[in-house]
Every structure is written in C-alpha cells, then in structure tokens.
C-alpha positions in Angstrom: -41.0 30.1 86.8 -38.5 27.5 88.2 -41.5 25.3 88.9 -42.2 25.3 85.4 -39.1 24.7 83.8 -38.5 21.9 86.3 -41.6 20.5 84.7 -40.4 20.6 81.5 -37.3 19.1 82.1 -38.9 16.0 84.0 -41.5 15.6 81.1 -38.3 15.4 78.6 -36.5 12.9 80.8 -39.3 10.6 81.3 -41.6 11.4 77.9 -38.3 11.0 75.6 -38.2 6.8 76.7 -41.7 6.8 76.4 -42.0 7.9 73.2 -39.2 6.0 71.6 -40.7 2.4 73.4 -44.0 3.9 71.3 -42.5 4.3 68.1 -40.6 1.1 68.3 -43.8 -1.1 68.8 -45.7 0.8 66.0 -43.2 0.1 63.3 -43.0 -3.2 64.8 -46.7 -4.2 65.1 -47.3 -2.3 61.8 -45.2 -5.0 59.8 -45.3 -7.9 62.1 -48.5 -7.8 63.8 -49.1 -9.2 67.3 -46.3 -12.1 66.5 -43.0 -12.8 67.3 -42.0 -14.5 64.1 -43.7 -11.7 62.0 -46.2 -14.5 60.8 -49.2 -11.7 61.0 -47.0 -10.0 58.9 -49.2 -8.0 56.1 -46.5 -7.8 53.9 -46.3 -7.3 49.9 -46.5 -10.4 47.7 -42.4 -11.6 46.5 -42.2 -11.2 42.9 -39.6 -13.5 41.2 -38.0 -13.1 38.0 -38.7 -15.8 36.6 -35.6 -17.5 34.7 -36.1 -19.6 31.4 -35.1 -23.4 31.1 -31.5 -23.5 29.4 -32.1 -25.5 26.5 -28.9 -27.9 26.6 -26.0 -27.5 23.3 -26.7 -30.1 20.7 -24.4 -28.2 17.9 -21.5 -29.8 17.4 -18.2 -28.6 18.9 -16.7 -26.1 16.2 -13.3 -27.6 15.1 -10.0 -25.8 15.1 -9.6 -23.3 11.8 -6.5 -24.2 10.3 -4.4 -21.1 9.2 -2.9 -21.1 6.3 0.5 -19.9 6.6 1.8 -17.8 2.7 4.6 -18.2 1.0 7.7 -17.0 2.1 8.4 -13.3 0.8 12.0 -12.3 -0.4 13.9 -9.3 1.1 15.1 -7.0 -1.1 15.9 -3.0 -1.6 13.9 -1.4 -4.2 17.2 -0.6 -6.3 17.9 -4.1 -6.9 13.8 -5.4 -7.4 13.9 -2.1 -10.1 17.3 -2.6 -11.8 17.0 -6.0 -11.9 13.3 -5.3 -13.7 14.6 -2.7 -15.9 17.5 -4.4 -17.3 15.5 -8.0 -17.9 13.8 -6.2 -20.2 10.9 -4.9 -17.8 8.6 -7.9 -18.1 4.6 -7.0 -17.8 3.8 -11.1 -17.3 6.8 -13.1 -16.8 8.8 -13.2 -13.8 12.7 -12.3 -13.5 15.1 -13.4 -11.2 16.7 -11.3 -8.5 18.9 -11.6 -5.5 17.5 -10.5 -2.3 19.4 -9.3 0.7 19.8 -12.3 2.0 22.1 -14.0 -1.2 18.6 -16.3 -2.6 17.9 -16.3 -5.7 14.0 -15.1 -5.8 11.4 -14.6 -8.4 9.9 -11.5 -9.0 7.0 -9.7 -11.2 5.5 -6.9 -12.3 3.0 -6.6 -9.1 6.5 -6.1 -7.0 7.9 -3.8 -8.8 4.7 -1.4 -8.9 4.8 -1.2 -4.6 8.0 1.0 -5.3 5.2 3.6 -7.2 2.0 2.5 -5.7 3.1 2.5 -1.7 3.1 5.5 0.7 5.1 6.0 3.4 7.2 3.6 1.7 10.6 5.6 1.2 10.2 7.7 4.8 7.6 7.9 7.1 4.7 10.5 5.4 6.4 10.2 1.9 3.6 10.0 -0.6 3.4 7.1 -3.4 4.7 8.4 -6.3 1.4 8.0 -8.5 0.1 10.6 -5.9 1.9 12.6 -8.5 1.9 11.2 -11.5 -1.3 9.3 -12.6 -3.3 8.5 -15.1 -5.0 12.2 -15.6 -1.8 13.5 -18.0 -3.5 16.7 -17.7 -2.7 17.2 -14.0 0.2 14.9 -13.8 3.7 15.9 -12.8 5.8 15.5 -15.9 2.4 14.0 -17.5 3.7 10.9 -16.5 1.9 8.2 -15.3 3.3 5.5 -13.2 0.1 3.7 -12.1 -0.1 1.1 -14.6 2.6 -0.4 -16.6 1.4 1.0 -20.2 2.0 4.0 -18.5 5.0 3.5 -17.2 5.9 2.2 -20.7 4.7 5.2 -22.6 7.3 7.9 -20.7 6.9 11.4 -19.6 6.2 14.2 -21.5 3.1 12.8 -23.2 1.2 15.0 -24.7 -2.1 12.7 -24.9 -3.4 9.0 -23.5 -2.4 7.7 -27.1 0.8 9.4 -27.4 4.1 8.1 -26.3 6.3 9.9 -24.1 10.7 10.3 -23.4 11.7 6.7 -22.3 12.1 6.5 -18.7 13.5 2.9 -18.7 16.9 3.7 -20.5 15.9 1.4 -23.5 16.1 -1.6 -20.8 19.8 0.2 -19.9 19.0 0.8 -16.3 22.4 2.7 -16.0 20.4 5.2 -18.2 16.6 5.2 -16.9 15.8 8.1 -15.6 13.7 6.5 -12.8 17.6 5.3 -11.3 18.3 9.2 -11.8 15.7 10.8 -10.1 15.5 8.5 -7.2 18.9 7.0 -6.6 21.1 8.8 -8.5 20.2 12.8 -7.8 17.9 11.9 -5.7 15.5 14.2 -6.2 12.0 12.2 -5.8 10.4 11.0 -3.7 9.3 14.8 -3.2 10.1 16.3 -0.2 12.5 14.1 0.9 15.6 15.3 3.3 19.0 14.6 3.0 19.8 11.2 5.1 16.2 10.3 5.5 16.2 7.6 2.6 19.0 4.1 2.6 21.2 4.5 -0.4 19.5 1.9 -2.2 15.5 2.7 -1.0 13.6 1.1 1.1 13.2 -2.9 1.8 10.4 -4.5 0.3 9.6 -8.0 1.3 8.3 -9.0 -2.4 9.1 -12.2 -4.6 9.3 -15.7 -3.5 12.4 -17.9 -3.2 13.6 -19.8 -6.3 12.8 -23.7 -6.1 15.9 -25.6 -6.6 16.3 -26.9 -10.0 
C-alpha cells in the first residue's frame, strides 16, 4: 500500500510538468505551426470593414440667421390697460393711449385688453381665463356672458339669445360703473376661486402695448 501511494505521488510530481510542457506546444503548434514567427500560422482570413471615401463639402458655408429682435412691450397692470379701455370709449380697432408702470405713454388695443379674459394663470398661479366661464355657448355660460370676443363682451350678461343684447358691463364707457371693475377689483369676487391676498390690488402685470413715438 505505501508502495503504491508513493507511486502515485511521484507520477503527479513528474507527469503534472509533463503534461502542462504538452499542452503548451499543442496550442502552440496548433496556431503557429512549426515557426517561430507563427508564419505557418493556419489562421482565419482578416475581414476589414471597409470605410467609404468622404466626399469633400462643396455647399457653401450657411451664414449667420439674423434675429429679429420685437418691439418693445409696455408694462402695465390690468386695471389701468382696462380702465383706460373702458373709459376711451372701448375701441374694437383703434388704439388708446395708456400709462404704463414705468410713467410712458404707450399705445394699446383691443388684442391687449382681451389677455385680461383670454389668459390662464394670469391673476394667480392655476387661476382659469375667465372665458373658461363665460364663452360663447350662452347656454352654459356663467351669467350667459361671453367674454371671448368683443361683440360679446359688448352685448352684456344676462342675454337671453346670440342676437339679444344683455345688462351693460362697461358702465356706459363710465368705468367707475362697469361691472367688470366691480367684480374684479372692486369686491373682488372673480377671478373664481381666488384667496384673499393672492391677487396685487390692481391685477396682474401685463407686458402689452408699445411705447408712444415722440411727436
């Protein structure tokens, strides 16, 4: 029995080297061949990816886009763009003067005056536009009153049809007596939902208009 497992061990001691030596030269000779420069080599064929010819530029080099910079806006609070609408008369086409925040004298339409309706978010952060409310569909309008057009906005609340006309909200051009300066800066009941604080005393600041050329 001792003979035998001394046997055993001297075959691991001197086989192991052996074997390793073996295995070395077959993955050697297997790839290189005979040669020490692998030039027997019986290796696969390189493939290349082959890479197209860059065609070189011949369009032009693209020029510098001017920006056009637009004209200056006024800043103003939407109680002075509305009273100063109202009591001109509440032009549809012709523009009315107006002093912004800033002491200009600015020019102002009928498209500035509707952001005060037409805007959300506009009197408090998540405040709806008031036409959310009161549209064109009399049916379903609060106070069937439609502030999303000027006719509307013309014709009053209360309206009982498209054709009819409604209670003046405008004051006659009085804006001391519209009921838009009641319900929003007066009572200060609209825009709905708001909270006590969460709205400046004379609205929100639009930038609207355009400074008045000197004469």
């Amino acid at each position: 029995m001792k003979r035998d497992f001394r046997t055993w061990i001297l075959l691991l001691i001197f086989g192991l080297p052996v074997f390793l030596i073996l295995f070395i030269l077959a993955i050697y000779v297997g790839n290189c061949g005979f040669s020490t420069d692998c030039s027997q080599a019986n290796l696969p064929q390189k493939i290349h990816t082959p890479i197209p010819t860059l065609i070189s530029a011949t369009m032009p080099a693209p020029e510098q886009a001017s920006i056009s910079v637009g004209a200056a806006k006024c800043t103003v609070s939407a109680w002075t763009i509305l009273s100063t609408w109202v009591n001109t008369g509440y032009p549809e086409q012709e523009p009315f003067e107006f002093i912004d925040l800033n002491g200009a004298t600015c020019l102002g339409t009928y498209s500035d005056v509707e952001i005060v309706f037409q805007e959300a978010n506009l009197w408090y952060p998540g405040a709806l536009a008031c036409v959310t409310c009161h549209h064109s569909d009399l049916a379903t309008a609060s106070a069937q009153m439609d502030l999303s057009s000027y006719a509307g906005i013309v014709a009053g609340s209360r309206r009982t049809s498209p054709d009819a006309k409604g209670n003046d909200i405008l004051g006659g051009g009085v804006w001391d007596q519209s009921k838009i300066n009641d319900m929003l800066f007066i009572s200060k009941k609209m825009p709905f939902g708001r909270l006590e604080g969460a709205v400046p005393e004379n609205g929100p600041t639009l930038f609207v208009g355009s400074p008045k050329s000197p004469s």
